[in-house]
C-alpha positions in Angstrom: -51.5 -29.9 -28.1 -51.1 -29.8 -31.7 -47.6 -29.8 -33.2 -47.6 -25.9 -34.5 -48.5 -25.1 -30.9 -45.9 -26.7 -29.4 -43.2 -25.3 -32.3 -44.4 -21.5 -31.4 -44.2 -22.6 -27.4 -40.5 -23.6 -28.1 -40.1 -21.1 -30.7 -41.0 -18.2 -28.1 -38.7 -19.9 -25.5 -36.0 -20.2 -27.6 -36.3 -16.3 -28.1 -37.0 -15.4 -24.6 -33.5 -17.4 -23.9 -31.6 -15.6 -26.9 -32.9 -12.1 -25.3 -31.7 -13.3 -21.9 -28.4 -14.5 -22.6 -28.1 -11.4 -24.9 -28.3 -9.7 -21.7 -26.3 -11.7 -19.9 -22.9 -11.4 -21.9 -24.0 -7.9 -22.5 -23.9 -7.2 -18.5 -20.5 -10.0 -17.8 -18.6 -7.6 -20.7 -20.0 -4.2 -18.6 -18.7 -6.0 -14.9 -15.6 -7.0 -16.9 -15.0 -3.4 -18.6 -15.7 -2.1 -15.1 -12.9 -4.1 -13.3 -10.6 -2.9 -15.9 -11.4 0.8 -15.5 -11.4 0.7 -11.4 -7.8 -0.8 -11.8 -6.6 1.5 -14.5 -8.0 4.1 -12.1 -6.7 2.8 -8.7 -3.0 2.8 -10.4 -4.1 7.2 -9.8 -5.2 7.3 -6.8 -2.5 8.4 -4.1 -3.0 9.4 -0.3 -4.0 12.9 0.9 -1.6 15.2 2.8 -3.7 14.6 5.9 -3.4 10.6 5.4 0.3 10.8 4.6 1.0 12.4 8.0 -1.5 10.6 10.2 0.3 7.2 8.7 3.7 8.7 9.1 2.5 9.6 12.8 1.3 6.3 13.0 4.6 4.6 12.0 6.5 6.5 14.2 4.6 5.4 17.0 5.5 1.4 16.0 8.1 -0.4 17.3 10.9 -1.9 14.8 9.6 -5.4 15.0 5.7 -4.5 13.3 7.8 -1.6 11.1 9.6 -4.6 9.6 6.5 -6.6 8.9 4.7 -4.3 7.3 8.0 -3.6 5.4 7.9 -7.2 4.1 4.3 -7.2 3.9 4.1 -3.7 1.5 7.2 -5.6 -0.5 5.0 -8.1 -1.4 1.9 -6.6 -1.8 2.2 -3.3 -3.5 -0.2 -3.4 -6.3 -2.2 0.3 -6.0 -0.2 3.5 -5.7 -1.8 4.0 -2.1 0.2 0.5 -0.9 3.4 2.1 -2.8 3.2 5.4 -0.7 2.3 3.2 2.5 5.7 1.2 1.6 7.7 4.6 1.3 6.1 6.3 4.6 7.3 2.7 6.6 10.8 2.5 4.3 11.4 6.2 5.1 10.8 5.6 8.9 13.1 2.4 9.0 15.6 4.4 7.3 15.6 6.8 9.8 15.4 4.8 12.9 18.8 3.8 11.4 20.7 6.7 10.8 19.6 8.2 14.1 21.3 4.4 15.5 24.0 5.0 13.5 24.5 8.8 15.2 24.0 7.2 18.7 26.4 4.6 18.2 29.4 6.9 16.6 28.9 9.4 19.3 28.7 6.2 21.9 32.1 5.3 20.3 33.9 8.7 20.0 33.0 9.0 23.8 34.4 5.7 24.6 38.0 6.8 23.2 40.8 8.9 25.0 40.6 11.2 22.4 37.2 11.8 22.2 36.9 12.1 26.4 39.3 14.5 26.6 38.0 16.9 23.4 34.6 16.2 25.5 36.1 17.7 28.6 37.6 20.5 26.9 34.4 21.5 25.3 32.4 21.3 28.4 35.1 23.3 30.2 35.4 26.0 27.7 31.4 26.2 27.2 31.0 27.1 31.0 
């Protein structure tokens, strides 16, 4: 081969690597833009009425132990607007798993007084 053969043989490569890599930053930039916009995005996406109450039906249904892990696991984790309503629908339940222990226990503890036995019977007399 003579040597201005073998300049226009690197010459051409040389081009064929500048259009590639042209390409190549061109399509990491449009992969990079596009992680940016589904995150800008997923901080606007929320559940639907329908998934708010299957979820809330859902936690209802769990028992306090898994209630509190997925409290601690939401509490770490809460990154999209989904996981933030997710956290609420499990806080919300804990919350009232509480009060409603709370209400139980004051009534348990009213009834377990002199007082509160003997308004009890008077009510239940007076109501028949």
């Amino acid at each position: 081969m003579s040597l201005i053969n073998i300049q226009t043989v690197t010459h051409a490569k040389y081009q064929i690597f500048c259009i590639l890599s042209k390409y190549l930053v061109a399509g990491l930039l449009f992969l990079a833009v596009a992680i940016k916009i589904r995150r800008f995005w997923s901080m606007f996406m929320c559940l639907t009425p329908e998934g708010r109450l299957f979820y809330g039906l859902k936690a209802r249904d769990m028992d306090d132990s898994k209630l509190h892990e997925l409290n601690i696991y939401y509490r770490k984790k809460s990154s999209t607007t989904v996981d933030l309503e997710l956290h609420n629908i499990v806080r919300n339940e804990i919350d009232y798993r509480r009060k409603s222990k709370v209400v139980q226990l004051e009534r348990s503890l009213w009834l377990s007084s002199k007082r509160g036995r003997l308004v009890e019977t008077i009510k239940s007399w007076l109501v028949r």
